[in-house]
C-alpha positions as CSV (number, residue, x, y, z in Angstrom):
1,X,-61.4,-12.4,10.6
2,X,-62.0,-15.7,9.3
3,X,-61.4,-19.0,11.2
4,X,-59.1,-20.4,8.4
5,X,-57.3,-17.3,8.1
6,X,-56.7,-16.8,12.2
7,X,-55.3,-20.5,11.9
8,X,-53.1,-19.8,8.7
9,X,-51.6,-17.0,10.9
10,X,-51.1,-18.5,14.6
11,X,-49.2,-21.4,12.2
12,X,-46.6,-19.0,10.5
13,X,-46.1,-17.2,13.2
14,X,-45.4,-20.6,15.4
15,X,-42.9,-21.2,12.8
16,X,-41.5,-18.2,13.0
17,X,-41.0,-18.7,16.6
18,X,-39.3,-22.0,16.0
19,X,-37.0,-20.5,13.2
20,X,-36.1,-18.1,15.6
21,X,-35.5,-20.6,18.4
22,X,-33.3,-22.7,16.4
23,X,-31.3,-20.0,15.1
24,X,-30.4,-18.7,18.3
25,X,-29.8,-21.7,20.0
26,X,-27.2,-23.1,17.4
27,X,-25.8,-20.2,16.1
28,X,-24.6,-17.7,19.3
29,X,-21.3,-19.2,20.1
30,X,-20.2,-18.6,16.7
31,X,-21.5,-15.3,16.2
32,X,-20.5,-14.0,19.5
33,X,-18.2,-10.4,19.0
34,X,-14.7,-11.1,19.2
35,X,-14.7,-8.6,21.7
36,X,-16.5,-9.8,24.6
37,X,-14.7,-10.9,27.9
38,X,-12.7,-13.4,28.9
39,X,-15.0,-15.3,30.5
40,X,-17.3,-14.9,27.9
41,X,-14.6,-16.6,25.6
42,X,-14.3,-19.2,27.7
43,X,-17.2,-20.3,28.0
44,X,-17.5,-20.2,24.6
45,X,-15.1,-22.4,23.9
46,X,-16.2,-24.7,26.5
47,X,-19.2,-25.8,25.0
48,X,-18.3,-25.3,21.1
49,X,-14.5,-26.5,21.0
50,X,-11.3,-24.4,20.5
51,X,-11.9,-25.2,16.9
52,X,-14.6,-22.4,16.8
53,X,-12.9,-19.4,17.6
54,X,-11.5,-19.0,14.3
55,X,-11.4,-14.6,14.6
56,X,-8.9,-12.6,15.9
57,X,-8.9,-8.8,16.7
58,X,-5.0,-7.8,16.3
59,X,-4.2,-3.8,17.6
60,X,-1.9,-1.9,15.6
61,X,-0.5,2.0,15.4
62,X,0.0,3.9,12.4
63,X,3.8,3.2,12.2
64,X,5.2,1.8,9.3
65,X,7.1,-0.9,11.0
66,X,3.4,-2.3,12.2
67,X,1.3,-2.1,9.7
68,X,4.0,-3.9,7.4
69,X,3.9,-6.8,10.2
70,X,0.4,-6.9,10.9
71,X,-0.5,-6.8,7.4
72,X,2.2,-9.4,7.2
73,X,0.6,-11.8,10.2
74,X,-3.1,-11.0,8.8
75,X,-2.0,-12.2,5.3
76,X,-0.6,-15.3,6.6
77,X,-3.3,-16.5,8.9
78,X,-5.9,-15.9,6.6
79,X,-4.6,-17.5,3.7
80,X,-2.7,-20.6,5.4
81,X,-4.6,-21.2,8.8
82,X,-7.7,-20.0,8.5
83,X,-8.6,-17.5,10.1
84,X,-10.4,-14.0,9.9
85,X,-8.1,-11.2,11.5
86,X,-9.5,-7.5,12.1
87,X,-6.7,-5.1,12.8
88,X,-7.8,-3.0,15.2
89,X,-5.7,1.3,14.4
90,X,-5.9,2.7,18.3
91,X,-3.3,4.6,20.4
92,X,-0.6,2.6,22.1
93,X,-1.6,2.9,25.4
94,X,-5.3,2.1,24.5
95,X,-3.5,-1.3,22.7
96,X,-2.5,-2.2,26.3
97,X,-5.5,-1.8,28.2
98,X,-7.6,-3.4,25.5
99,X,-5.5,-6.7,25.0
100,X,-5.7,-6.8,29.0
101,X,-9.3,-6.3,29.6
102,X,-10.1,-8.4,26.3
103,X,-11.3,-6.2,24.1
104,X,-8.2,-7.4,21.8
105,X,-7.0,-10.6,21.2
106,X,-3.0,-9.2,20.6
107,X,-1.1,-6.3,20.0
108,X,2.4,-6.9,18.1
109,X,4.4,-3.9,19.0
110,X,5.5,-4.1,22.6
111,X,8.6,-2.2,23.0
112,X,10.2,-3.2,25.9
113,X,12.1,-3.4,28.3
114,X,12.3,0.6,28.1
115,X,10.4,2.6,25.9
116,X,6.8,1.0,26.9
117,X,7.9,0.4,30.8
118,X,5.1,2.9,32.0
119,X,2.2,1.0,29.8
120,X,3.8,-2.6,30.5
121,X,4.0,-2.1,34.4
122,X,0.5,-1.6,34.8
123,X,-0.8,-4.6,32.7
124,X,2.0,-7.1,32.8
125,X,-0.2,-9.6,35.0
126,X,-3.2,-9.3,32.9
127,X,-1.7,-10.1,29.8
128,X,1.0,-12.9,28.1
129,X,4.1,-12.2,26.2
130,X,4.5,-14.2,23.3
131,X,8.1,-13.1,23.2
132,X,9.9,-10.4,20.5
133,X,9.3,-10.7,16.5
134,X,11.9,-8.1,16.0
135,X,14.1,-5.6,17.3
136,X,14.1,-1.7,16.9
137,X,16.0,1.3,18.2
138,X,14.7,4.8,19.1
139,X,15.9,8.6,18.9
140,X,16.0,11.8,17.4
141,X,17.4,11.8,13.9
142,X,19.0,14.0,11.7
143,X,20.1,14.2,8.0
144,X,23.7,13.5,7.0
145,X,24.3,16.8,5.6
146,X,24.2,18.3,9.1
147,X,27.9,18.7,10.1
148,X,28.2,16.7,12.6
149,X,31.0,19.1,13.9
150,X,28.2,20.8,15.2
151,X,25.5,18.9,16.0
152,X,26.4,15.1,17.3
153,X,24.7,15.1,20.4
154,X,21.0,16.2,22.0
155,X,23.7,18.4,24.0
156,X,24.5,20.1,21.1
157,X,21.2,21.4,20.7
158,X,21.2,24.2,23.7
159,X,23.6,25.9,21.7
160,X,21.6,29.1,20.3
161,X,23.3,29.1,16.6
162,X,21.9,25.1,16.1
163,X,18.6,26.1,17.6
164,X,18.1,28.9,15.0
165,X,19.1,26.6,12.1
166,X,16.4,24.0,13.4
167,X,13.9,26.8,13.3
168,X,13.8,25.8,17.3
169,X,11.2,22.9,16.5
170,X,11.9,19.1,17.2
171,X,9.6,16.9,15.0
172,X,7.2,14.4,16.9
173,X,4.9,11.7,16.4
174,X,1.8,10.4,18.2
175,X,1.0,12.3,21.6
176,X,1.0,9.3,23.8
177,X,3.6,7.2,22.0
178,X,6.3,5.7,24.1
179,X,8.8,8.2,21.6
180,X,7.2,11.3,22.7
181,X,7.1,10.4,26.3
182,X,10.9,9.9,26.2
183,X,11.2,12.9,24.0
184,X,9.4,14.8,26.5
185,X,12.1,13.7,29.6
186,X,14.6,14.5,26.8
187,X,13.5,18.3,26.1
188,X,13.7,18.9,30.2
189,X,16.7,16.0,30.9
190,X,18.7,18.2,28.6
191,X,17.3,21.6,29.3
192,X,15.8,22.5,25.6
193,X,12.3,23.2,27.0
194,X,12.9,27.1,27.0
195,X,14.3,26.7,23.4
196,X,12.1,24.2,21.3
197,X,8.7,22.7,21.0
198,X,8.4,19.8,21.1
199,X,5.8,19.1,17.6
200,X,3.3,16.3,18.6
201,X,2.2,15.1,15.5
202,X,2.2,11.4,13.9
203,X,4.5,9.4,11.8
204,X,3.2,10.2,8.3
205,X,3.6,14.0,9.4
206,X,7.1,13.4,10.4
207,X,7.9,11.9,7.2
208,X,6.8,14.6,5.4
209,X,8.3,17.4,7.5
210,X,11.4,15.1,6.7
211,X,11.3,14.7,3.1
212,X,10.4,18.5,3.1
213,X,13.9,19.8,4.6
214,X,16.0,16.6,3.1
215,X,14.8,18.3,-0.6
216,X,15.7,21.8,0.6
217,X,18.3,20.8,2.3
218,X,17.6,22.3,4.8
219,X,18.4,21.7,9.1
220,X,15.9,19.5,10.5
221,X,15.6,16.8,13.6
222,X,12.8,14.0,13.9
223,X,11.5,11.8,16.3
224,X,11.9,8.6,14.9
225,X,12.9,4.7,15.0
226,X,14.0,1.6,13.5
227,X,13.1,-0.2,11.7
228,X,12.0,2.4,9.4
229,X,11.8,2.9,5.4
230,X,13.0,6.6,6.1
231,X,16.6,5.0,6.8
232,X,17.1,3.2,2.7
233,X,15.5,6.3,1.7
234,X,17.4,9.1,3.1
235,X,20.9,9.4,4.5
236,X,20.0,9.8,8.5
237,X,22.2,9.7,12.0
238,X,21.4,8.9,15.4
239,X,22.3,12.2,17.8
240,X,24.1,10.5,20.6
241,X,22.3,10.6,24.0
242,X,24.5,10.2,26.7
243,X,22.0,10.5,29.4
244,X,20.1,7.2,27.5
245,X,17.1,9.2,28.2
246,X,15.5,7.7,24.8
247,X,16.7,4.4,25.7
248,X,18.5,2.0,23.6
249,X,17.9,-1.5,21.6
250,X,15.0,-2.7,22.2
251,X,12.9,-6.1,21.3
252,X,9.4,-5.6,20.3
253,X,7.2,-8.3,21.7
254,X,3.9,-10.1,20.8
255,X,1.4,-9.5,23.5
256,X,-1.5,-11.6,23.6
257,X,-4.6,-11.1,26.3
258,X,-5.3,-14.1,29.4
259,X,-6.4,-17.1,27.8
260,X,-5.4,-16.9,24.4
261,X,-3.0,-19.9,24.6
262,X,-6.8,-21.9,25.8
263,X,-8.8,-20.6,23.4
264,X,-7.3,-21.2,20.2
265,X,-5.1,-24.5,19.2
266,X,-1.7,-24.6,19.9
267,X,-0.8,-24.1,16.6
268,X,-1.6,-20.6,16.5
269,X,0.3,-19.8,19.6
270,X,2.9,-22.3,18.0
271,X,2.9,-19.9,15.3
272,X,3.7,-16.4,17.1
273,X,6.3,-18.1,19.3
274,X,8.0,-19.0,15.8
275,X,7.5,-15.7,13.9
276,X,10.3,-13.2,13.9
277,X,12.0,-10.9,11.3
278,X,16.1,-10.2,11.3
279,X,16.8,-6.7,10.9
280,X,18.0,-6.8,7.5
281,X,14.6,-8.9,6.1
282,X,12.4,-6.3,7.6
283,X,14.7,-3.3,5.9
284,X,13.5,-5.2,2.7
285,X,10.2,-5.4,3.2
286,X,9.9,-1.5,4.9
287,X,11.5,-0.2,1.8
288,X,9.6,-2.6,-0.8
289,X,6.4,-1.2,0.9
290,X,7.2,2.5,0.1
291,X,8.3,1.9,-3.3
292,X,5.0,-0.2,-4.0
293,X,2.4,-0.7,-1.3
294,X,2.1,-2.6,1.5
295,X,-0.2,-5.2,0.6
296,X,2.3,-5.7,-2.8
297,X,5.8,-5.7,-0.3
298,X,4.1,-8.6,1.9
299,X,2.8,-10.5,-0.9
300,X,6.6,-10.9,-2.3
301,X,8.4,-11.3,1.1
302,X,6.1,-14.4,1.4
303,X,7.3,-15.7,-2.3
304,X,10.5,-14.7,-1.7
305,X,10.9,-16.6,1.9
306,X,9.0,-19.7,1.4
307,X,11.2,-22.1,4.3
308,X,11.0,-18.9,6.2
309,X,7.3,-19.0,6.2
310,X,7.1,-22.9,6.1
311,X,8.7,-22.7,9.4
312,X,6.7,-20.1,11.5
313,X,3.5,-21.7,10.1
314,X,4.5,-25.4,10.8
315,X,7.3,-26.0,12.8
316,X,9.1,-27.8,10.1
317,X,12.4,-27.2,8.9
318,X,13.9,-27.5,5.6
319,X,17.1,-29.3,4.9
C-alpha cells in the first residue's frame, strides 16, 4: 500500500469516527425508545428539557369503546399538540403492569372501582390516576325479542327449558378481561356451571355470534358493556343481577405511569384531566364508527364539537 493511500484512509476513517461521535453524543436523548424505564426518562429529561419528550406509547384493547377513544386522543394530540402517539393492542392485565413498570406511558380504560379491582389492587402505588373520561356499565345481554316472562334475571337461566333455547352457551369476550372474570364468579355465584360454557372469545366474535341470532331470531346471551355500538344497533336488555356479581356503573379512568406529570408539560396532563365524553356524545360517535369507520367517526366528532375540543386542549371556555 502506498503512503498517500494509507494517509487518504486513516483520514476518512478519523472522520468517520468523529461523525459517529457527534452523532451519538447529540442525538441519544431524543432517540431513546419510549419504552425504557423510569429512571431512564428522567434522566432524560433532565438534561434535554421536558420539551423533548414529545412520544407517547398509549395501551389499548380491542373494544370498541377504546379504540374509538384512543383513536380519538391520538388524533388530537397529534394534530393540535404535537405529539407522536403509538397505541400499544395488549391484554388488559398486561396494560397494568406495563403502565406501572414503564413500558407504557398510559392506558385509558381503567374500569373501576369494581370490574378491574383485582388488576388495580396490585399496581395502584406504582401508577397515577388521571381521573374517569367516561362512564360504562357491564353484564350479560340479551335481545328484546326474548320474553322477558321468562328470562329477566341470570336466575332465570338454571331453568332447563331457557338453557336449551340458549343452546346452553353464554357468549364471552377476551380471556383475562375484567367481563369474563366477573362472568366466571357469575356461572358458579348462580350455579350455571353444570349447565353452560362459558365461550371465551373476544369482542368482534361476540358481535358476530350476536348479529348471527338477532337475524335468525333466534335465543342468544352475550357478554357485553356500555358504551357499545351494539346498543343503537340492535334492540338489547340488561338480565338483572341481583347478587351484583357483574358489578354496576362504573367510571373508566385514565392511568398514566410514575412520572408522567414530570416528564411532559403540564399541558398535557392539563389536557387528560380535562378530557371526558357524556354518555350520549360517545353513543354518537360508537355508532358513527360502525356505520363508517373509526378514523371517519373521530374526524367529525372533532368538527362537530369544536368548544368541546377547544376546552380539553386549552383550558379555555367559550361564552
Amino acid at each position: 500500500m502506498s503512503l498517500r493511500r494509507g494517509i487518504t484512509l486513516l483520514l476518512a476513517a478519523l472522520i468517520a469516527f468523529g461523525l459517529f461521535a457527534y452523532i451519538y453524543t447529540y442525538d441519544t436523548p431524543l432517540t431513546t425508545p419510549a419504552g425504557r424505564s423510569a429512571e431512564e426518562r428522567q434522566q432524560a429529561v433532565t438534561a434535554a428539557g421536558q420539551s423533548e419528550e414529545r412520544t407517547l406509547r398509549i395501551g389499548w384493547t380491542a373494544w370498541a369503546d377504546a379504540e374509538v377513544v384512543t383513536t380519538l386522543v391520538k388524533t388530537l394530540l397529534e394534530q393540535h399538540l404535537d405529539y407522536e402517539v403509538e397505541r400499544v393492542m395488549t391484554d388488559i392485565g398486561i396494560q397494568y403492569q406495563a403502565v406501572a413498570d414503564g413500558d407504557l406511558d398510559l392506558m385509558l380504560m381503567g374500569w373501576l372501582p369494581q370490574t378491574h379491582r383485582n388488576y388495580w389492587e396490585k399496581v395502584q402505588h406504582r401508577v397515577t390516576n388521571l381521573g374517569p373520561i367516561y362512564t360504562g356499565r357491564l353484564g350479560w345481554v340479551v335481545p328484546d325479542y326474548v320474553p322477558e316472562s321468562e328470562l329477566a334475571s341470570l336466575e332465570d337461566l338454571r331453568q332447563d327449558e331457557v338453557a336449551k333455547r340458549l343452546n346452553r352457551r353464554i357468549q364471552g369476550i377476551d380471556p383475562g378481561s375484567g367481563l369474563m372474570q366477573s362472568s366466571e364468579q357469575a356461572v358458579k355465584a348462580y350455579q350455571l356451571d353444570d349447565q353452560y360454557q362459558l365461550v371465551a372469545a373476544s369482542g368482534a366474535a361476540m358481535t358476530a355470534v350476536l348479529d348471527r341470532a338477532y337475524r335468525n331470531q333466534e335465543w342468544v346471551v352475550v357478554t357485553a358493556w356500555q358504551p357499545h355500538w351494539i346498543f343503537a344497533s340492535y334492540e338489547l336488555r340488561f338480565l338483572q343481577d341481583p347478587r351484583q356479581i357483574l358489578g354496576g356503573r362504573e367510571r373508566i379512568h385514565a392511568i398514566a405511569r410514575q412520572g408522567f406529570q414530570q416528564d411532559y408539560p403540564p399541558a398535557l396532563t392539563g389536557f387528560f384531566t380535562r378530557f371526558y365524553l357524556n354518555d350520549a356524545e360517545l353513543a354518537e360517535l360508537l355508532l358513527d364508527s360502525q356505520e363508517h369507520d373509526v378514523d371517519t367517526a373521530v374526524r367529525r366528532y372533532i368538527d362537530a364539537h369544536p368548544k368541546r375540543i377547544r376546552y380539553w386542549l386549552s383550558g379555555e371556555i367559550d361564552e
